[in-house]
N, C-alpha and C positions, 0 to 999 in steps of 0.2 A: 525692466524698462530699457535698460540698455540693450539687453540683445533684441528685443523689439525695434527699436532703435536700427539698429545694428541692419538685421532682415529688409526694415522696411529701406533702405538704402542700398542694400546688396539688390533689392527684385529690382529698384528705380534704375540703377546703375551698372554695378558690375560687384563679380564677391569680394575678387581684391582690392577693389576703389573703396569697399566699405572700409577691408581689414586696416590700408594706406588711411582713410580719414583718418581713424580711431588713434592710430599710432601715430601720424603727423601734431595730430592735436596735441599731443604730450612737447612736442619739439618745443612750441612754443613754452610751455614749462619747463623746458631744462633749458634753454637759453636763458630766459629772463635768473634761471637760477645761476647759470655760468656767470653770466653777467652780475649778480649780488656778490659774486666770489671774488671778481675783479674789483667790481667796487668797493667791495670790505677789503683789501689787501693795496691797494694801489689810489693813490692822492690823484683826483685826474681835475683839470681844472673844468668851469663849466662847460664849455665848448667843446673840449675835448670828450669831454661825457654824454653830449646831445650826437657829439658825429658819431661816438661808438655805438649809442643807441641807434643813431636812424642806420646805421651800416650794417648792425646784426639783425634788426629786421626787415631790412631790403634782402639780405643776404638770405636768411633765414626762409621768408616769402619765396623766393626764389627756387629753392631747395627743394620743398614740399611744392609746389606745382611742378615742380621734375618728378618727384617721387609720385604724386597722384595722378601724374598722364603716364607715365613706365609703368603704373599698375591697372591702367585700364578705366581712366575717369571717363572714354572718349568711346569704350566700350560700343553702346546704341551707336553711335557714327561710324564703326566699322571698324575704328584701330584699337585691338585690346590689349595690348600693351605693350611695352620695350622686349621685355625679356620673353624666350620661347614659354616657357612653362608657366608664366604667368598668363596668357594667348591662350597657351592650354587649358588652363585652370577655368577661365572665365567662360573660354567657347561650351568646357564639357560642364559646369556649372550654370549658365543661362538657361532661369524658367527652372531649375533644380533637372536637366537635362539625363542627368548620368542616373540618378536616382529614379526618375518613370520608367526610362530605358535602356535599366542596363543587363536585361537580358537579352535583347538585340546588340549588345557590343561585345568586342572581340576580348579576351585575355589583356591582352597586348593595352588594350586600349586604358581599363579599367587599371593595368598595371602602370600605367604612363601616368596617370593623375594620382592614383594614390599616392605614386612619387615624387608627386608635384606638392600635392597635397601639404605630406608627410614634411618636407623640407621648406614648406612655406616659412614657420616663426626664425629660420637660421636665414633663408634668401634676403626675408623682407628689414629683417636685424641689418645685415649687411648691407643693404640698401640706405639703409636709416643711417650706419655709422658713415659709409660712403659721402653722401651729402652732408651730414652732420663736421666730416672732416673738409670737404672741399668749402664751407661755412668759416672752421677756423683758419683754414687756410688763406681765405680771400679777408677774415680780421686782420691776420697778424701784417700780411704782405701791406693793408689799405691802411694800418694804424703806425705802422713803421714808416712809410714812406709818408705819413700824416705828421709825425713827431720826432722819428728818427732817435727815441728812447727803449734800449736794448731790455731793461727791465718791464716798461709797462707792457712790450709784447710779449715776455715771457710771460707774467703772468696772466697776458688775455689766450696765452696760447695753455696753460694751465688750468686755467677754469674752460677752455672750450673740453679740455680731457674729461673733467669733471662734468662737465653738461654731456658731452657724447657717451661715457659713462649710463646716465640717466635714461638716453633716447636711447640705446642697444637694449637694455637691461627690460626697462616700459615696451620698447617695440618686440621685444623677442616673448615677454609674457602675455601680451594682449592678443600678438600673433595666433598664440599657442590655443589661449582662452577661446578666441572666437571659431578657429578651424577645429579643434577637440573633437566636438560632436560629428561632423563630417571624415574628420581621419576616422573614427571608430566603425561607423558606417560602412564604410569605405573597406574597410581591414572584413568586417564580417561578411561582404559581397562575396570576397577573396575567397576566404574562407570555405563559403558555401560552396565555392570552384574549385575547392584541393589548393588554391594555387599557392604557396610558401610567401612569405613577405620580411622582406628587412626591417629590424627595427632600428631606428636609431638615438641615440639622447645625446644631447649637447651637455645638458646640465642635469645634477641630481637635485630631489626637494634639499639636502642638506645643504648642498653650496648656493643655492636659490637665498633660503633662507640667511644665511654666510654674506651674500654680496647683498641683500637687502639692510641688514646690521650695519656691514661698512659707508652705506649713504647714511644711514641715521647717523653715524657717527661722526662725517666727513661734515654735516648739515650743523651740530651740534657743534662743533670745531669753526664754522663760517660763521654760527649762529654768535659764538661766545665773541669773536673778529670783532662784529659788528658792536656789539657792547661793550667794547672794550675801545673802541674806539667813538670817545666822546662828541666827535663832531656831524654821528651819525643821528638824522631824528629817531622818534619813536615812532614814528607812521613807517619810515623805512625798516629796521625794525619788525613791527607788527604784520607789514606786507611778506617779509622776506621768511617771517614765522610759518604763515599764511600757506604759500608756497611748498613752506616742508611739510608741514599740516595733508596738504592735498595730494604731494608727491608718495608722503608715507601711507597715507590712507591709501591710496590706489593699490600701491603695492601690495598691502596688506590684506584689500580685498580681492586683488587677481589673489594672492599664494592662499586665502584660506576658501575662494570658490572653488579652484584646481581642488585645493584637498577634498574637498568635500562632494565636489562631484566623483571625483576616481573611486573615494569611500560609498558612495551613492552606486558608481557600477558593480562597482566587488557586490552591494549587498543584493542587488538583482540578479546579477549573474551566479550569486548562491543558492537563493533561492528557483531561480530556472534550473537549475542543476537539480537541487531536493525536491521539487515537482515532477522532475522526469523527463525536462528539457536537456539542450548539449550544457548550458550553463557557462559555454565558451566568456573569459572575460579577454575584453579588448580596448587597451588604457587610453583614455584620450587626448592624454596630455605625454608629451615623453619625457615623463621623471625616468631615471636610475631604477631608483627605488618600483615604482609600479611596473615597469616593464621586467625588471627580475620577477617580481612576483606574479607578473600574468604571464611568463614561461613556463614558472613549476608548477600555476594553479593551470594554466588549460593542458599541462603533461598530465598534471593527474584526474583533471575533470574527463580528460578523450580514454583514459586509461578505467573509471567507471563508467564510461559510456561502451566502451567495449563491453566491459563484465556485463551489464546489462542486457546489451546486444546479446552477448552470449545466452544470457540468462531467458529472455524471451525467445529466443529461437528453440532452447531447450526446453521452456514451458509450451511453447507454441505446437512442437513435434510430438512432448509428455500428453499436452490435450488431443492431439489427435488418437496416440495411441490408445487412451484414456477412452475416448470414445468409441475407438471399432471393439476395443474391449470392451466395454459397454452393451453394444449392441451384440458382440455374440453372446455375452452373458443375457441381456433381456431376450435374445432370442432363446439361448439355453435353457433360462428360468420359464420365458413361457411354453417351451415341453414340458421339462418339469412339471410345471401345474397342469398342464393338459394332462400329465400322466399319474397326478395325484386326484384328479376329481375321479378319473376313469379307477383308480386304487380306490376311492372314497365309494363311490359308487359297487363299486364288487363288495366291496365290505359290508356295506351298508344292506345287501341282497344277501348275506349269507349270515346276517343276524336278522331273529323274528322279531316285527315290531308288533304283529294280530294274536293277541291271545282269547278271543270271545269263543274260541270252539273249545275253549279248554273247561270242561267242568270241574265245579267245588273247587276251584282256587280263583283269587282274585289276584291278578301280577298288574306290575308297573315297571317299566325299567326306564332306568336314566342313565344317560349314554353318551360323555363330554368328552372326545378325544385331544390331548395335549396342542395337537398341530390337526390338519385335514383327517389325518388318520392316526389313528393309535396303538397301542400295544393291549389292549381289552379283548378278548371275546369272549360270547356267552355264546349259550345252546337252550332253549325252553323245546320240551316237546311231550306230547302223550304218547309212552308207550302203550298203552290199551286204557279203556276206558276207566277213569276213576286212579291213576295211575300216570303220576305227571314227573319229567327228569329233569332237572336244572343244572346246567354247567357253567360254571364261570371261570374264564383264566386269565391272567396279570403274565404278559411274556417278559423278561426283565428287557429292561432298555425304553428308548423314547420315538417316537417317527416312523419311519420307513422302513428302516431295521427291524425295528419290534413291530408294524402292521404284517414285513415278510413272514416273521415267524408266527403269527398269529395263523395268517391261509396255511401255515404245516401243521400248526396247531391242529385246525378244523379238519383238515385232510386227515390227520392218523384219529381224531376223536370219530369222525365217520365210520371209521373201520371197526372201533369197541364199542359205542354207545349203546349197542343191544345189548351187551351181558348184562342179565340182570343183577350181578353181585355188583356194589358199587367198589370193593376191595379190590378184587378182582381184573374192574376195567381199568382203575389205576394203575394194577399191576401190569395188564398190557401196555396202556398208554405210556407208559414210562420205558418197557423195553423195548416197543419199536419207534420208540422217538431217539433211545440211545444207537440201536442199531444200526439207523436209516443217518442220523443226523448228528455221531457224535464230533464231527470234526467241525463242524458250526462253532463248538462250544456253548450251547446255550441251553436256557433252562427258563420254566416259568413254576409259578403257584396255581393252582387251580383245588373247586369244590365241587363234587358232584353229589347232587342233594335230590332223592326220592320222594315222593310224596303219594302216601297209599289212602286216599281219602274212604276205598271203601271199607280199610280196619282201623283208619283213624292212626296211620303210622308215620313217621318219619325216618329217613336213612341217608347217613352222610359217609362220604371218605372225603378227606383233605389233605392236599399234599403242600405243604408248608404256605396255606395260603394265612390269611389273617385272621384274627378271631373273630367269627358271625356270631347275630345275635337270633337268640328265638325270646316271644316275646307269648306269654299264655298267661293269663288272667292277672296279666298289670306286671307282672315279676319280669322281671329278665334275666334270662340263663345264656353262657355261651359257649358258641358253640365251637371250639377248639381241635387246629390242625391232627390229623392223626399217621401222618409220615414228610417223607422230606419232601425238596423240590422234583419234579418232572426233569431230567435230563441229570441229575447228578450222581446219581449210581444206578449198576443194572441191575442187582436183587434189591431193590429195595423191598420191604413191604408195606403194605397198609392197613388200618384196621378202619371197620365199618359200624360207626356207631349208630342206633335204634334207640327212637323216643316217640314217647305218647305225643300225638295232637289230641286240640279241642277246637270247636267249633270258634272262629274268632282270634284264634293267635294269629300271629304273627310271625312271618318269617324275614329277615335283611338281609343280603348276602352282598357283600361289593368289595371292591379291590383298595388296596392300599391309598391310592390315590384320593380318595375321600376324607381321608384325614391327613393329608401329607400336603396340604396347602397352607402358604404365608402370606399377611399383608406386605404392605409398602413397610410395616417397622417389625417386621421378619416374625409376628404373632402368628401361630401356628392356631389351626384351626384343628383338632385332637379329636383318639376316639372318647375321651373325656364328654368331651363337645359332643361328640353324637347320642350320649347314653344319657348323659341332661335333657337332649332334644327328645329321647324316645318314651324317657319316664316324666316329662312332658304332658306329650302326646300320645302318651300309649292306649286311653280309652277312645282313641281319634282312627278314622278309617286310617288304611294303607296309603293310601293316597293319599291323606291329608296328614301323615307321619311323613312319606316321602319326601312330598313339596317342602314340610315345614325345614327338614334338615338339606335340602338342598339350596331352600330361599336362607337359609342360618346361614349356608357357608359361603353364598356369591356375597353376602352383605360384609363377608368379615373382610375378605380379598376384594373385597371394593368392588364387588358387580358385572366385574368385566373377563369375561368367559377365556380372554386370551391370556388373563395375568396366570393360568394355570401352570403351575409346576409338572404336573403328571397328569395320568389318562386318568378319568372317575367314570365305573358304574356303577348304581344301587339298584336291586332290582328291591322289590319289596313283595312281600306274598302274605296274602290274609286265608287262612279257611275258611270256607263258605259251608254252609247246609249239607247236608247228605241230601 
């Protein structure tokens, strides 16, 4: 209500005619208070009591209409006020002037009012005691030469100490109170200019609080006078109570809004700060106390606002790099994959997927490589009719690596696949993959497996591949490596083991990777698991053994072709009819 108050008088008027009412109005309170101090101390008779009263409020009146034309009561009619800086104050304050427009004003200009500003509550103080003194001084001179008693004008000239007192102390905090908001402002304009600013304090909250105590006490002291002095009524008394009642309460409310407003910016200006704003605080009142504190806090608020600064310029440069890095990677990556589908695709043309010209056997393969391409290859082919060659090989390793050696793979098997000893062609295969390729370091498993349908025969060599299954009237027997891996020594040998078919068996030939898969709770899917599936399924076509153990094993690893650990082929082979 007051600073409404306040505003609505400042826009009619002028700003310092507001600040000068506010404060003059106290005047009359500490006089009529001077005055009860006189009265409580000093016997005046009636007369002389009616002249002293109509003289301090002539005198008094007087006073404050000097004090509210020097500050600009006459503003609207062109004089705005005695002193330059009050002129200043009002001209760059009329209509809130400096705050529409102060980025059309000069440094200079904006520095001249802040200074105006900033020194109002000590100017307009000194203004107050000014008149407040030229008041006891026109008492003591018009009560002296009224009575010509050396006591009663000392102590009228004592209690005017004590009322002037009151009017410094009310005028310099009401001062403070009402410009607060406008010094802060004003300070952050600066601010946003580079431009440095004085700060200055008259008084700390502690000595505030200190000379607020000494009127309570001073009051209490006049108050006990009064009651002690029995030929004072109780209305007088009650009024004079009345008085310190309104005197303390003011005080009380100016020093606990001050506190509570400076505690109200600290907590905004913390918050601005912990949001990502400058968080600058800027005290609006000039205690001691808060202006120390908004030194070290906006040193150290502008000191993580650098780090920050720093901080985003060094994210801001990181995301650039971040990004061209980026883009040579997606462009790198989309070679890469242009240069994996064209790998996937050769791969894919140098394994057979058409086996219908092949008689007496029925094949199936299944063919899941780890990534686009794998480390798996086969070979199906008829060497003359009635006479079918099956190759499978596991290159060690995973991806790229292992699809390169798979093409040397096929490249040196080119070269042996006609001998018909299957011992034999291992034993080539083995010495010119060491020859050609031993500084690679590498090595695979593989099985090459004959199929004589027209004497009903079987013939295997394996070189440290895994143990196959042959599957002849519901039984299962296996079919077991018969030398090391391909690339690990150069005599190795091998032996070529021969077994009966029948019409209806079954042959499974596939790489490690078929049983070397785990769920999400690391459950391994085993060749356990595949010899359940196939004594099963063993009275079931090829094809519907195949399916079953390939649909058993997406089901255990969740169905999802990419959760693969390694490359999986099955081929499967049934005998058919002569």
């Amino acid at each position: 209500m007051i600073a409404r108050l306040f505003i609505y008088i400042y826009n009619r008027i002028s700003f310092t005619f507001a600040i000068a009412l506010f404060t003059t109005t106290w005047s009359w309170v500490a006089s009529f208070y001077g005055f009860f101090f006189v009265y409580a101390t000093v016997n005046f008779r009636r007369d002389e009591l009616l002249f002293l009263l109509a003289v301090l409020v002539i005198c008094t009146g007087i006073a404050i209409m000097f004090h509210l034309t020097s500050y600009g009561m006459f503003h609207k009619q062109g004089y705005s006020g005695f002193f330059k800086k009050i002129r200043l104050i009002n001209t760059y304050f009329d209509n809130k002037y400096i705050f529409s427009q102060f980025r059309n004003l000069t440094d200079k200009n904006i520095q001249d009012v802040y200074s105006a500003i900033a020194g109002l509550p000590q100017n307009n103080m000194f203004t107050a005691l000014g008149c407040t003194g030229m008041v006891i001084l026109s008492l003591v001179i018009i009560m002296y030469l009224n009575s010509g008693e050396f006591e009663k004008v000392f102590f009228i000239l004592l209690g005017g100490i004590f009322a002037s007192l009151i009017i410094g102390y009310c005028t310099f905090l009401l001062t403070e109170y009402f410009t607060g908001p406008y010094k802060m402002r004003l300070e952050q304009i600066l601010f946003e200019r580079s431009i440095g600013m004085e700060k200055r304090n008259l008084l700390s909250f502690k000595y505030k609080s200190i000379i607020m105590l000494m009127m309570i006490l001073f009051s209490m002291v006049n108050l006990t006078i009064l009651i002690w002095r029995s030929d004072k009524s109780i209305l007088e008394i009650v009024l004079f109570i009345c008085l310190s009642i309104i005197t303390a309460g003011l005080l009380i409310f100016l020093m606990l809004n001050i506190l509570n407003i400076s505690l109200d910016t600290i907590n905004r200006s913390t918050k601005r700060l912990a949001s990502g704003g400058s968080g600058m605080f800027f005290p609006p009142f000039n205690d001691k106390e808060f202006i120390t504190f908004s030194e070290n806090y906006n040193r150290a608020a502008m000191e993580i606002n650098e780090i920050r600064m720093d901080l985003e310029t060094k994210i801001s440069e990181r995301t650039e790099e971040l990004s061209a890095a980026y883009e040579r990677l997606n462009k790198t990556y989309g070679q890469i994959q242009a240069d994996l589908t064209l790998a996937k695709r050769i791969q894919k043309r140098i394994m057979p997927d058409n086996f219908k010209d092949i008689a007496g056997v029925d094949l199936l393969v299944h063919y899941y490589p780890m990534a686009d391409i794998g480390g798996d290859i086969y070979d199906i082919i008829q060497l003359k009719p009635g006479y079918v060659r099956i190759f499978l090989a596991d290159a060690i390793g995973h991806g790229i690596q292992a699809a390169l050696i798979t093409m040397i793979i096929k490249g040196e098997y080119e070269k042996v696949k006609a001998i018909e000893d299957t011992r034999e062609l291992l034993q080539w295969l083995n010495k010119s993959f060491i020859d050609l390729y031993i500084t690679l370091n590498a090595f695979f498993s593989c099985i090459v497996l004959d199929i004589d349908i027209e004497n009903m025969k079987m013939r295997y060599s394996s070189a440290g591949h895994p143990d196959q299954i042959h599957v002849c009237n519901n039984v299962i027997s296996i079919l077991r490596h018969t030398g090391k891996l391909i690339g690990i020594k150069q005599d190795t040998r091998y032996e070529c083991v021969q077994r009966d078919i029948n019409e209806l068996d079954k042959i499974l030939l596939y790489t490690d990777g078929l049983f070397e898969q785990y769920n999400d709770r690391d459950e391994a899917f085993t060749e356990q698991n595949i010899r359940e599936m196939i004594e099963e399924h063993s009275s079931d076509s090829i094809r519907d053994l195949n399916n079953a153990i390939i649909k058993n094993m997406k089901e255990m690893i969740g169905g999802n072709e990419k959760s693969l650990r390694d490359d999986i082929t099955l081929i499967g082979i049934e005998i058919q009819q002569r």
